[in-house]
C-alpha positions in Angstrom: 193.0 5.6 79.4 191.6 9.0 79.8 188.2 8.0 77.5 188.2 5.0 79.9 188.2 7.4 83.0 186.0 9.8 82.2 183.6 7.0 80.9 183.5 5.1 84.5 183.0 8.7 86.2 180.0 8.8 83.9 178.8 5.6 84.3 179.0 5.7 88.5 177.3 9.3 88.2 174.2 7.7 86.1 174.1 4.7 88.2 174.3 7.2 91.6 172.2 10.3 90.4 168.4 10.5 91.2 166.2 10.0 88.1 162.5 10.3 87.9 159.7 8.4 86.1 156.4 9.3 85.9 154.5 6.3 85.8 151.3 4.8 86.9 151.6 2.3 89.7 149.7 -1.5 89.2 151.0 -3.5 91.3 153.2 -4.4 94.3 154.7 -6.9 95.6 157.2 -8.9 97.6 159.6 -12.1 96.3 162.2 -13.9 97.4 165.7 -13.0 95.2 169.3 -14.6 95.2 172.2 -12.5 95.2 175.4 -13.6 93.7 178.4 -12.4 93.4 178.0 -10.6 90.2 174.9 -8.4 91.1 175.2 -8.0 94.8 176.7 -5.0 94.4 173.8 -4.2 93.0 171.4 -4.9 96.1 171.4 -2.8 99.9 172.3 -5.3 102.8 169.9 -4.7 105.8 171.6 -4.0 108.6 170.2 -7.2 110.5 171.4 -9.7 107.8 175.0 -11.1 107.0 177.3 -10.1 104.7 177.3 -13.9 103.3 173.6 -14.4 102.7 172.8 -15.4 99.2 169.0 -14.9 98.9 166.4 -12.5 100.5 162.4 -11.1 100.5 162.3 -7.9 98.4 159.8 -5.4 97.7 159.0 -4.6 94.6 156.6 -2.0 93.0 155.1 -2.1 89.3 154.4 0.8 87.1 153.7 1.7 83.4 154.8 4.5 81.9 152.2 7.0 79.3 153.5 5.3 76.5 152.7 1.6 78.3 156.4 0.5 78.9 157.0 -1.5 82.4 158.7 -0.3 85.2 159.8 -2.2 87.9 161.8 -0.6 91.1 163.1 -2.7 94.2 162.0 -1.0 97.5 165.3 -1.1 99.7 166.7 0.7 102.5 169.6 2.5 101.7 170.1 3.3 105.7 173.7 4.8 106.2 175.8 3.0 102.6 176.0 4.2 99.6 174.4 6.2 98.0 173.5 8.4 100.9 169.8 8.5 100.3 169.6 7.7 104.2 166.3 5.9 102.9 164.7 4.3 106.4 161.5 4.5 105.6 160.8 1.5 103.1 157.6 0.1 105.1 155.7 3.6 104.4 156.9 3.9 100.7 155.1 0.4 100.3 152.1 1.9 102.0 152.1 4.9 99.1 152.9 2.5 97.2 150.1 0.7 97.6 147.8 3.9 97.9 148.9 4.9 94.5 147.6 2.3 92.5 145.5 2.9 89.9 143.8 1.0 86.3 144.0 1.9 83.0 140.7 3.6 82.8 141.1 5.9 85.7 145.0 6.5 86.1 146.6 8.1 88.7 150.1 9.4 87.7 153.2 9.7 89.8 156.8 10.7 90.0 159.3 7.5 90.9 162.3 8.9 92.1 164.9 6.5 91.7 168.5 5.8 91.3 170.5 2.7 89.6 170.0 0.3 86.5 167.2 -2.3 85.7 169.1 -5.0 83.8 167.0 -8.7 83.2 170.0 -10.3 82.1 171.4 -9.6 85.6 168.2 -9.3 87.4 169.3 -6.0 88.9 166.6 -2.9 89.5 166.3 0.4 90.1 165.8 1.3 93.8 162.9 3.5 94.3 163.3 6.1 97.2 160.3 9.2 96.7 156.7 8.4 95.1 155.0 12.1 94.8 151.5 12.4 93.1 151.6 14.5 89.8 148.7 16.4 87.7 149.2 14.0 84.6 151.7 11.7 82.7 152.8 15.3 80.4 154.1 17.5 83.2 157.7 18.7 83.3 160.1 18.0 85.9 163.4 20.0 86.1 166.3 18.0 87.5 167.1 20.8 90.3 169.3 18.6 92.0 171.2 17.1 89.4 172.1 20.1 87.8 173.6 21.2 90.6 175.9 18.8 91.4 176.7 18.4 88.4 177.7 22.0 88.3 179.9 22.0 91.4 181.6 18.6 90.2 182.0 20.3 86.9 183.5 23.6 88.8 185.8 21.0 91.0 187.3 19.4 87.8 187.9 22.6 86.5 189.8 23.9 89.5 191.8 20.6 89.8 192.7 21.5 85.8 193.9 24.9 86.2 195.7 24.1 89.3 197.6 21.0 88.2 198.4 22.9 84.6 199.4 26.1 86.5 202.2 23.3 88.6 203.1 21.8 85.4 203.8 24.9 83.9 205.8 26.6 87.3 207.5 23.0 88.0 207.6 20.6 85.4 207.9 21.6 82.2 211.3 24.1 83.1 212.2 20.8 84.3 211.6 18.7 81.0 213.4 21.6 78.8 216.3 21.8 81.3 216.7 18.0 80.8 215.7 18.1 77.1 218.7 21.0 76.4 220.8 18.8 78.4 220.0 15.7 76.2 220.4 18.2 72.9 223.8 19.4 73.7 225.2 16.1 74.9 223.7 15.0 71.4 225.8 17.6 69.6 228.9 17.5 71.8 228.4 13.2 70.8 228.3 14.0 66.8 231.2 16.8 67.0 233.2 13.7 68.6 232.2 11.5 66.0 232.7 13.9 63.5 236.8 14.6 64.7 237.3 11.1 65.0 236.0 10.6 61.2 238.4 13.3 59.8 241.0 11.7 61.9 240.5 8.9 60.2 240.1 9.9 57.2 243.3 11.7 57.5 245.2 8.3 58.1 243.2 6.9 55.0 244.4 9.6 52.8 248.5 9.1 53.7 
């Protein structure tokens, strides 16, 4: 139970947490996608659409990464749900979108900041939220953000630890011995019974 904890708060913090691809952009786009039960989770509502529609147009932006594997992000608004990215702008990310693209023989690299899971078994992707320009497909970015939240989440575990063992000590466990010396002695008082009864017995057995 506790490996199965710990492995959903990992899961929903790599799903959640911004991530960042540097990629060169070829092509974008817009299609028409069905949501279904399964993967609409998955997908922002717009704010002007109902909770029961089942298929929408969706943005979608293209990229390759230096070693030539696709990318493909979804270009949704994230508005006020979750996660708060409080993304409004998705018209002018298509725009830079757009702006970025480049060919093979004279590439123009960029960081996709993203967040969430491309799966083509469930047709789920990656939402893209920041496009910056970068000086090449080697540079090195540093996860500023991520580290610290995963810092203070890390120090908030820690101080929910250390609390709850510090109550366990003061409260429950003098509780479990009290009840544990309790069950102990009614134990032996329960064998010293048995134990008279048996000689008693034993006395008759002899005469």
């Amino acid at each position: 139970i506790i490996g199965l904890f710990w492995l959903s708060v990992a899961a929903f913090l790599h799903y959640t947490l911004p991530q960042r691809d540097i990629v060169r952009i070829v092509n974008t786009y817009e299609e028409r996608q069905e949501l279904n039960d399964w993967t609409r989770i998955f997908w922002s509502r717009p704010d002007d659409q109902s909770v029961n529609i089942i298929n929408r147009d969706v943005q979608f932006i293209q990229g390759v990464t230096p070693e030539g594997r696709p990318r493909v992000y979804r270009n949704d608004d994230t508005s006020w749900s979750w996660p708060p990215y409080f993304k409004f702008d998705t018209a002018n990310l298509y725009t830079e979108a757009n702006d970025a693209i480049s060919s093979k023989d004279k590439p123009e690299w960029v960081a996709v900041t993203h967040y969430g899971w491309r799966n083509e078994f469930l047709s789920i992707f990656p939402n893209a939220v920041t496009i910056k320009p970068v000086e090449g497909p080697d540079v090195r970015l540093i996860p500023w953000l991520n580290i610290v939240i995963l810092t203070l989440l890390a120090a908030l575990f820690w101080a929910i630890w250390v609390r709850w063992r510090r109550f366990r000590e003061a409260r429950i466990d003098p509780v479990i011995e009290d009840v544990e010396d309790s069950l102990y002695a009614a134990g032996e008082a329960i064998e010293e019974r048995r134990g008279r009864l048996r000689r008693w017995l034993d006395s008759w057995k002899s005469k």
